[in-house]
Backbone bond lengths (Angstrom), bond angles and torsions (degrees), N, CA, C in turn:
res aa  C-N    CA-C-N  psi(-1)  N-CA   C-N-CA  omega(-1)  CA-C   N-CA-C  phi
1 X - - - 1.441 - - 1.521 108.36 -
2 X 1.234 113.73 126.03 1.134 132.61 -174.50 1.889 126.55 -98.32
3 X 1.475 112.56 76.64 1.600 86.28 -165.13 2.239 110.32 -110.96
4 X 1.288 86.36 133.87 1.647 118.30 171.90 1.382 107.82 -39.62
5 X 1.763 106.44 126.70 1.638 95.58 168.74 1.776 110.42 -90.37
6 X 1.382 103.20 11.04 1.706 108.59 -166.63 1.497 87.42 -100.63
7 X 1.181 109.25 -165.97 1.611 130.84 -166.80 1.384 101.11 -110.93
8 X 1.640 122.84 85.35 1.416 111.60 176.55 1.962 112.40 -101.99
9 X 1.011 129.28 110.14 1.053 120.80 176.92 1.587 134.34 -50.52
10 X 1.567 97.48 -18.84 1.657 113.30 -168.62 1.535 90.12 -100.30
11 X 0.998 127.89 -33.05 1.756 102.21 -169.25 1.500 120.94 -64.79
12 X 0.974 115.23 122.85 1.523 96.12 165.19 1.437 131.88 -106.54
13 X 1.462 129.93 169.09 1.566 120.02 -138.80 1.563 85.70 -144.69
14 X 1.076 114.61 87.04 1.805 109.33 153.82 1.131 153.36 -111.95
15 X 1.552 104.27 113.97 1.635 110.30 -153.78 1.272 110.29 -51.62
16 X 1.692 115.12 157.72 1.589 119.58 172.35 1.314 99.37 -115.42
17 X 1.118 128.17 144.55 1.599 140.88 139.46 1.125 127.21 -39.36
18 X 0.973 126.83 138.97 1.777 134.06 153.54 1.386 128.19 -65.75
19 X 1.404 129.81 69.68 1.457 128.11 -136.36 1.895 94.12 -74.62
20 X 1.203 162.64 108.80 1.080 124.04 -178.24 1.744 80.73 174.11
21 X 1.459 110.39 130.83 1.577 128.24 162.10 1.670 98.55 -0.07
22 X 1.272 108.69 132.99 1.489 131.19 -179.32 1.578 107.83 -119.09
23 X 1.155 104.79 152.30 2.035 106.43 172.53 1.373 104.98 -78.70
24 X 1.059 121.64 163.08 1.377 132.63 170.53 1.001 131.37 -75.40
25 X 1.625 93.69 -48.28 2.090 117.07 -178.66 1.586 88.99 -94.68
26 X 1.527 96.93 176.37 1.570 117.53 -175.13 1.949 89.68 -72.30
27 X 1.739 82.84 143.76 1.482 103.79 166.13 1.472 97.89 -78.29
28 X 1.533 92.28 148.56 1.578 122.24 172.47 1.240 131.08 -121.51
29 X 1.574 103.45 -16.28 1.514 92.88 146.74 1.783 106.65 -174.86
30 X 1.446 128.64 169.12 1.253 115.84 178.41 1.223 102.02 -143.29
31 X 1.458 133.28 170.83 1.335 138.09 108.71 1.396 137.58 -156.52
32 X 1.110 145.53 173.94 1.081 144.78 -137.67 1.735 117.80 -133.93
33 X 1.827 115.62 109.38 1.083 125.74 -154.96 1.319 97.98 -62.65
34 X 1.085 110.44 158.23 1.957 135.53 179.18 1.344 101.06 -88.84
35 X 1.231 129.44 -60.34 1.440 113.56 -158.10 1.825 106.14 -112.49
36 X 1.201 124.05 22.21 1.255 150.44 157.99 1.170 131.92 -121.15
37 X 1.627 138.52 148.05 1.371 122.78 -154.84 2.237 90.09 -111.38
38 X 1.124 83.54 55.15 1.469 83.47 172.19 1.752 134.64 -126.53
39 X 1.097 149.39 178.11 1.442 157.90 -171.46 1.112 113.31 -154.18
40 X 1.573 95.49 142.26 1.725 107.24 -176.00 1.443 81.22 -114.14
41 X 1.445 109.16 167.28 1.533 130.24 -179.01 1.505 99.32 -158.04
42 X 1.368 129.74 108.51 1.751 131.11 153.98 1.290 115.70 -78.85
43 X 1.162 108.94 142.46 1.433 121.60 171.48 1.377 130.05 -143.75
44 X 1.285 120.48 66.22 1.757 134.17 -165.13 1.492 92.71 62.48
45 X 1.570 119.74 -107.50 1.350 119.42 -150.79 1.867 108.95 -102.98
46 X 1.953 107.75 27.37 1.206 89.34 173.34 1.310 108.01 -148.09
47 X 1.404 139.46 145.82 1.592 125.31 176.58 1.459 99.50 -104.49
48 X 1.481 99.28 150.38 2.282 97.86 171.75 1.588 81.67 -123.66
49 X 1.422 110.41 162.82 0.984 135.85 163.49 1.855 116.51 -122.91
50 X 1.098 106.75 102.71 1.925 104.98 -161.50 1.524 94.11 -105.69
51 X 1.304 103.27 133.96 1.455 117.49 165.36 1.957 126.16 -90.67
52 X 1.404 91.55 91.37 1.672 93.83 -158.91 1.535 112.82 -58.35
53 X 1.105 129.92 -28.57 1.350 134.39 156.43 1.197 119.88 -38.61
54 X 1.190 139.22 -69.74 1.378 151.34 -161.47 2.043 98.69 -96.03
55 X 1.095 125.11 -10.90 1.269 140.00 -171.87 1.803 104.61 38.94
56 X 1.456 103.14 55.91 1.992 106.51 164.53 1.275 116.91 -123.27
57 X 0.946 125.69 173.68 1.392 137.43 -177.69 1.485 107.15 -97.46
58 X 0.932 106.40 97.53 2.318 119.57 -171.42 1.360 98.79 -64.19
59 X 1.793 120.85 -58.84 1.285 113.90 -156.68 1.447 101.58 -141.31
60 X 1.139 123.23 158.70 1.510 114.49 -171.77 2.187 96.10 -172.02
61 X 1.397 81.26 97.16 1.919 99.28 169.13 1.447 119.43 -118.04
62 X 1.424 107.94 140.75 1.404 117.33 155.79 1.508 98.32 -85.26
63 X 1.710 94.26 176.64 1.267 117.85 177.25 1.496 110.18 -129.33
64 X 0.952 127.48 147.50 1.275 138.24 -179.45 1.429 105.27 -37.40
65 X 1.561 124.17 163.14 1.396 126.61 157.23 1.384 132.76 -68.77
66 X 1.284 108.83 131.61 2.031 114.53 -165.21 1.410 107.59 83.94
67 X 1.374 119.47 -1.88 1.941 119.73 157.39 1.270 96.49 -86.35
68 X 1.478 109.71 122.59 1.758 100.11 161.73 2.036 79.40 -140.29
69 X 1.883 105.59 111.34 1.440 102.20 144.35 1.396 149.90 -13.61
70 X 1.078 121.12 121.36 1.781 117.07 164.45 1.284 114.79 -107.98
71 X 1.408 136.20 -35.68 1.377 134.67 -177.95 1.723 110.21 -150.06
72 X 1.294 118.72 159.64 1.292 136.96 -176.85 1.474 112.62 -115.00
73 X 1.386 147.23 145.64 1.682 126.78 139.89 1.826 89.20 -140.19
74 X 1.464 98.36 179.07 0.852 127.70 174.10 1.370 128.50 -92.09
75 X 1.308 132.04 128.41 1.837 107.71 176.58 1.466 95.29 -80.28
76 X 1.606 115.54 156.37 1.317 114.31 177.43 1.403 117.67 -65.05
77 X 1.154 121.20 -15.84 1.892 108.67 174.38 1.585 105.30 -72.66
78 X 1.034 112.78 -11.86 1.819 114.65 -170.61 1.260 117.25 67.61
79 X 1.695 110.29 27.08 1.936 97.23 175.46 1.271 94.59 -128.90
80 X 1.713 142.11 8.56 1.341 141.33 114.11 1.378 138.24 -65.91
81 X 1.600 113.20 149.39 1.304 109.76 171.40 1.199 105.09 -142.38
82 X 1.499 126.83 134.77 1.493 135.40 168.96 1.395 127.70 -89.17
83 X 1.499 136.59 94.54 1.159 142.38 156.18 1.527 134.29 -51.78
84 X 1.220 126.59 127.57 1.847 110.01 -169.52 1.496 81.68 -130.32
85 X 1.504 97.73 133.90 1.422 113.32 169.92 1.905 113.22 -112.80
86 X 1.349 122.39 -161.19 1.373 95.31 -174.79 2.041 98.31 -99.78
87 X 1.260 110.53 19.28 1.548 106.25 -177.83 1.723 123.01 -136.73
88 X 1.691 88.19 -1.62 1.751 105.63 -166.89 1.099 84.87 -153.30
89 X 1.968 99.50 176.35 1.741 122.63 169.45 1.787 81.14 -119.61
């Protein structure tokens, strides 16, 4: 898929989904590695790691009880990931 930084009226652009295990509770935080085709997603007591390419679910943890997540990132090489809880990183 090919998309235009000009104004083409004829192309059309259709988004795909991420078909792959969802959280239950509200996400709390995400983002999405640069030099890997992957996504983090938090969700109180669990992080996924989804591989949007292949559309699966790579990694999928709870966290102990009384950890509930606030945010996710990526380190830019993509073989770290940073979790922030409300008392630690």
């Amino acid at each position: 898929m090919k998309l235009a930084l000009t104004d083409t009226s004829d192309v059309q652009v259709k988004p795909e989904d991420v078909l792959c295990m969802f959280h239950s509770t509200a996400v709390t935080g995400m983002d999405v590695c640069m030099r890997k085709q992957l996504i983090a997603t938090t969700a109180q007591r669990w992080i996924h790691i989804h591989n949007y390419a292949t559309k699966t679910l790579e990694i999928k943890r709870q966290f102990q009880a009384g950890e509930e997540s606030s945010a996710v990132a990526f380190h830019p090489s993509g073989f770290h990931i940073v979790v922030a809880f409300a008392d630690k990183v």
